[in-house]
KOLKEDREN-611801 format. One record per residue (C-alpha): x, y, z. Coordinates in nm, 2 decimals, decimal comma, m for minus. Layout:
# residues N
<<X Y Z>>
...
***
This chain:
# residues 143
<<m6,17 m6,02 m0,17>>
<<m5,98 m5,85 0,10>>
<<m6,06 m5,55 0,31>>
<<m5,92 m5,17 0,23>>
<<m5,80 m5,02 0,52>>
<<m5,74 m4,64 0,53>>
<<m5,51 m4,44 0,76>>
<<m5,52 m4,10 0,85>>
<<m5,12 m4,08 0,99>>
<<m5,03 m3,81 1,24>>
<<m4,72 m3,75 1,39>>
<<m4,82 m3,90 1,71>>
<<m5,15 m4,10 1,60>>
<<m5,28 m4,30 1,32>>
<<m5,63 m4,34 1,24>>
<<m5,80 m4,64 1,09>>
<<m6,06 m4,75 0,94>>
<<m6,19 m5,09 0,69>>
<<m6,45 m5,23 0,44>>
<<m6,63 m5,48 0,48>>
<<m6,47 m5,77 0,29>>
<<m6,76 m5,69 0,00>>
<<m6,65 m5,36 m0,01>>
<<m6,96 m5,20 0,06>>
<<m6,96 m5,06 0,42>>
<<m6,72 m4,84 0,60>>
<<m6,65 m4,86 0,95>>
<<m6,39 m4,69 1,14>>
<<m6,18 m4,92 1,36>>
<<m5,89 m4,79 1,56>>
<<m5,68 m4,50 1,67>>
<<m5,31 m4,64 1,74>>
<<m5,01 m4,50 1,82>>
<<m4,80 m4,41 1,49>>
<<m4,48 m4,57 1,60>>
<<m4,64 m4,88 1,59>>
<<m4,82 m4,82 1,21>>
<<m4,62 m5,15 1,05>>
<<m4,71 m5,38 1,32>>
<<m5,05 m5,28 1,30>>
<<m5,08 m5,30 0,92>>
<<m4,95 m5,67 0,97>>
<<m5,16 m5,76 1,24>>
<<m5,48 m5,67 1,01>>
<<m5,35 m5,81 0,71>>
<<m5,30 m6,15 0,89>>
<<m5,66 m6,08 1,06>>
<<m5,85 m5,93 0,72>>
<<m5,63 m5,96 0,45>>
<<m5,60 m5,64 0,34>>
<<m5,60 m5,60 m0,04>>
<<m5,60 m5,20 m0,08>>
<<m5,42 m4,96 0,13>>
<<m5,59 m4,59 0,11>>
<<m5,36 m4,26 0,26>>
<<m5,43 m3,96 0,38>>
<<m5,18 m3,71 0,15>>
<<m5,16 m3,39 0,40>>
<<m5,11 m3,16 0,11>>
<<m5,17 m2,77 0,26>>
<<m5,39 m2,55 0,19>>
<<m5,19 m2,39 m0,10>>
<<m5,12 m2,71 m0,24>>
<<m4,81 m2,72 m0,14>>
<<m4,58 m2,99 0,08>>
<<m4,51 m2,92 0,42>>
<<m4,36 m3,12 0,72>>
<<m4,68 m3,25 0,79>>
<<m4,66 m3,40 0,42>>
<<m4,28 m3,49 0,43>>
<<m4,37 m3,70 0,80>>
<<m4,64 m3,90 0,60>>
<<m4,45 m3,94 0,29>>
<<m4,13 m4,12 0,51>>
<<m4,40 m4,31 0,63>>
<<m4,55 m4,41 0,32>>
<<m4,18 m4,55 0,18>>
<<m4,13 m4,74 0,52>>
<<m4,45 m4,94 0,45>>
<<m4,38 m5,01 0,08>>
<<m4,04 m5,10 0,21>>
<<m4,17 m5,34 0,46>>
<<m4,55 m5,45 0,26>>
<<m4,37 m5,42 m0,12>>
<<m4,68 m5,60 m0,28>>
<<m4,95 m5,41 m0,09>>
<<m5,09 m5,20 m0,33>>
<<m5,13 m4,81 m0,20>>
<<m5,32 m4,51 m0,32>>
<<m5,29 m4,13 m0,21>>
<<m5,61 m3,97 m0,09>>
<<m5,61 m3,55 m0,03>>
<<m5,72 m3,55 0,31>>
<<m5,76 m3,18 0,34>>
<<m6,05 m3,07 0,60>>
<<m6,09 m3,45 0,66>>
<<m6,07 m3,37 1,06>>
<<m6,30 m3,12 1,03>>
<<m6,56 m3,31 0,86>>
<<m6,51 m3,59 1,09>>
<<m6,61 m3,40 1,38>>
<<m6,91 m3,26 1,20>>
<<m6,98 m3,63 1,17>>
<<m6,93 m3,72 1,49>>
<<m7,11 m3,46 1,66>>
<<m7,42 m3,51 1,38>>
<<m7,47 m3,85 1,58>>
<<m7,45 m3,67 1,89>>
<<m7,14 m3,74 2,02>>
<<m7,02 m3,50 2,21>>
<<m6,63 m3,51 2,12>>
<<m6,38 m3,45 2,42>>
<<m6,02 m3,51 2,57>>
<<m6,19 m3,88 2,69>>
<<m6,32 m3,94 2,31>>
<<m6,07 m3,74 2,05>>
<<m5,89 m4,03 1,90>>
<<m6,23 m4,10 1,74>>
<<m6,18 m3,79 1,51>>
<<m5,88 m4,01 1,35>>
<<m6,08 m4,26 1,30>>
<<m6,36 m4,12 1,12>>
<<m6,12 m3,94 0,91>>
<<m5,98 m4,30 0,79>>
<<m6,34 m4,34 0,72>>
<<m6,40 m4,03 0,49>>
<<m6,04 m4,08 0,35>>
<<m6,16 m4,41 0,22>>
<<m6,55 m4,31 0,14>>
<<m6,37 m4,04 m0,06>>
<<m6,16 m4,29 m0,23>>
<<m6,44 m4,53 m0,34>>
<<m6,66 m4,18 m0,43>>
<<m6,35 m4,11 m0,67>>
<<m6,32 m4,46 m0,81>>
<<m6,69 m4,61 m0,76>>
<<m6,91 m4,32 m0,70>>
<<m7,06 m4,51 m0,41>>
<<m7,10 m4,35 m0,09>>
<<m7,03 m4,63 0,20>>
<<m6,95 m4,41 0,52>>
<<m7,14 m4,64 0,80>>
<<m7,17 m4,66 1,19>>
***
């Protein structure tokens, strides 16, 4: 079995995060520059194999698509363009951020300019604890 890998894309920055190759345990990984999202997503699948792609959906607050949503969605036909027999699924990633810091801050880390990419990451994390919560109902979100 391979590894999901999640990704919380943002206009400049991409989080990420993985399984374990049991799928049990979360763990976020990285924070990378979004330009470079398809060399990254190679890299890890030659390094993890990566059987599961998980993406954060910006939808608003209304429901709603906005460019936020339109920025993710060009991204998300570049990789099947470029990874057509990865398969992908579409996580709602509202408030994700926000619940990452919470995270973050609940294992005392105080989060700063020095320390902010982390947020991305951790956000990869929930975005893919909430995907296995939808589709397991297991709860893996890990150091």
């Amino acid at each position: 079995m391979g590894i999901y890998l999640a990704l919380d894309i943002g206009k400049r920055k991409t989080g990420i995060a993985k399984s374990d190759s049991m799928g049990i345990i979360v763990r976020p990984l990285k924070t990378i520059l979004s330009e470079n999202l398809l060399e990254e997503i190679q890299s890890l699948d030659l390094e993890f194999g990566i059987e599961m792609l998980v993406i954060g959906e910006p939808t608003n607050i209304a429901g709603g698509n906005d460019d936020a949503m339109k920025m993710v969605q060009a991204k998300i036909q570049l990789i099947d363009r470029n990874f057509p027999k990865l398969e992908m699924a579409l996580i709602d990633e509202r408030f994700t951020s926000k619940e990452a810091e919470t995270v973050i801050k609940q294992k005392g880390i105080s989060v700063n300019k020095d320390n902010k990419e982390l947020i991305d990451q951790y956000a990869a994390a929930i975005i893919l604890e909430t995907y296995w919560k939808m589709t397991n109902g297991g709860d893996y979100l890990s150091e």
